[in-house]
C-alpha positions as CSV (number, residue, x, y, z in Angstrom):
1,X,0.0,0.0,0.0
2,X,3.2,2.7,0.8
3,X,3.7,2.1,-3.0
4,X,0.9,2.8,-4.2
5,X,0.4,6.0,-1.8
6,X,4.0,7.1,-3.1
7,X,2.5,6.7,-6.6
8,X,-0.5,8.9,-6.2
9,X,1.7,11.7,-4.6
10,X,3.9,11.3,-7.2
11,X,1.0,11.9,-9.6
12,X,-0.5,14.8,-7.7
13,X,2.8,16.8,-7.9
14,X,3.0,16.0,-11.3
15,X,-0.3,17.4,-12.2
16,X,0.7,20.7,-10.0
17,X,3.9,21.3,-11.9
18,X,2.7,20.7,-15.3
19,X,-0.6,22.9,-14.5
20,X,2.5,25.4,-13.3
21,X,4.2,25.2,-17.1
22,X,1.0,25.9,-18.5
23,X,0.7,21.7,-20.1
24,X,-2.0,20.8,-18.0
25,X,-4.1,21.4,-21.4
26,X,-2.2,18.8,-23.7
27,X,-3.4,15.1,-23.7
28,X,-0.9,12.5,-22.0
29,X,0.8,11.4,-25.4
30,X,0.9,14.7,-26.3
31,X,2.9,15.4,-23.1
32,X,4.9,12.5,-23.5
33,X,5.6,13.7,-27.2
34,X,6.5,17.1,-25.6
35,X,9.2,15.7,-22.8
36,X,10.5,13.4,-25.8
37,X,11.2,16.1,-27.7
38,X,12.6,18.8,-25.3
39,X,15.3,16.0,-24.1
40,X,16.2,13.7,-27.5
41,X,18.8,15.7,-29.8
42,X,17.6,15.1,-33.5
43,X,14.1,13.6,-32.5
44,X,12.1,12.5,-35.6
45,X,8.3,11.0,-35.7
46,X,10.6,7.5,-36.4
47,X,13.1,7.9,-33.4
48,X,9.8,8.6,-31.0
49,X,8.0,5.0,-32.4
50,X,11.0,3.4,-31.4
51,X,11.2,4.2,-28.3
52,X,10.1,1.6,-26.2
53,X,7.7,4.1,-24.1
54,X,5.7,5.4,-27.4
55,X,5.3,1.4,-28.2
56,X,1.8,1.2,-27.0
57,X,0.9,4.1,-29.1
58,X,-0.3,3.6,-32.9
59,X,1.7,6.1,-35.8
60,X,-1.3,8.0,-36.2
61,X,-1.7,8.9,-32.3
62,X,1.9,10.0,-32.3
63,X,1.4,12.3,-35.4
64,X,-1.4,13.6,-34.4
65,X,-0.2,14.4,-31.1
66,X,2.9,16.0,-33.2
67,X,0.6,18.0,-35.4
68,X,-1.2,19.5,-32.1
69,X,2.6,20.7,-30.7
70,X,3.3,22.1,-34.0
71,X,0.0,24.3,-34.2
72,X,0.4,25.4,-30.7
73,X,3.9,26.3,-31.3
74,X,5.4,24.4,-28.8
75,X,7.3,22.0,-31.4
76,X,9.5,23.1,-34.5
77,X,10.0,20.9,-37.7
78,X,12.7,21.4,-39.9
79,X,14.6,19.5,-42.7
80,X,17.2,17.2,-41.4
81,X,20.3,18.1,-43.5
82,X,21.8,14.7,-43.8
83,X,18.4,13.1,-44.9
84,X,15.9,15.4,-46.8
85,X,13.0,13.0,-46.0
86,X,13.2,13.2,-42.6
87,X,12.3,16.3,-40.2
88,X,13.8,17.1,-37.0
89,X,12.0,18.4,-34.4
90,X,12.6,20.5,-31.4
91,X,11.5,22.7,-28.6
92,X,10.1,26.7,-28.9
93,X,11.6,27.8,-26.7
C-alpha cells in the first residue's frame, strides 16, 4: 500500500507542476511527445516510435499528437540536413 500511496503523490505533484508550465491542457501522449522532444537531440516522428515508451501508441496517435505541438507552437519541424526526408523536431523555446 506505501507504494501505491507514493504513486498517487507522485502523480498529484505531477499534475501541480505541469498545471504550473502551462501543459496541464495537452493530452498524455501529447505530453509525452512534448518531454521526448525537449530532451532527444535530432528527435524524428521514427526515433519517437521506437522508443520503447511510445510502443503502446499507434503512428497515427503520435502524429497527431505531433501535429497539435506544432500548431500550438510548442514543437518546430525542420529539414534534417543529412536526410531530406526526414524532419527534425525541437523545442520553442
Amino acid at each position: 500500500m506505501k507504494a501505491l500511496e507514493k504513486l498517487f503523490e507522485l502523480r498529484r505533484s505531477l499534475d501541480t507542476y505541469e498545471r504550473e508550465l502551462g501543459f496541464d491542457k495537452l493530452s498524455e501522449v501529447e505530453k509525452s511527445v512534448l518531454e521526448f522532444v525537449m530532451h532527444t537531440e535530432n528527435a524524428n516522428i521514427t526515433a519517437i516510435t521506437k522508443d520503447q515508451y511510445f510502443l503502446k501508441y499507434s503512428l497515427s496517435t503520435i502524429k497527431r499528437a505531433v501535429g497539435t505541438l506544432l500548431d500550438e507552437k510548442m514543437i518546430n519541424a525542420n529539414q534534417s540536413s543529412v536526410d531530406r526526408r526526414s524532419m527534425l523536431l525541437s523545442y520553442n523555446k
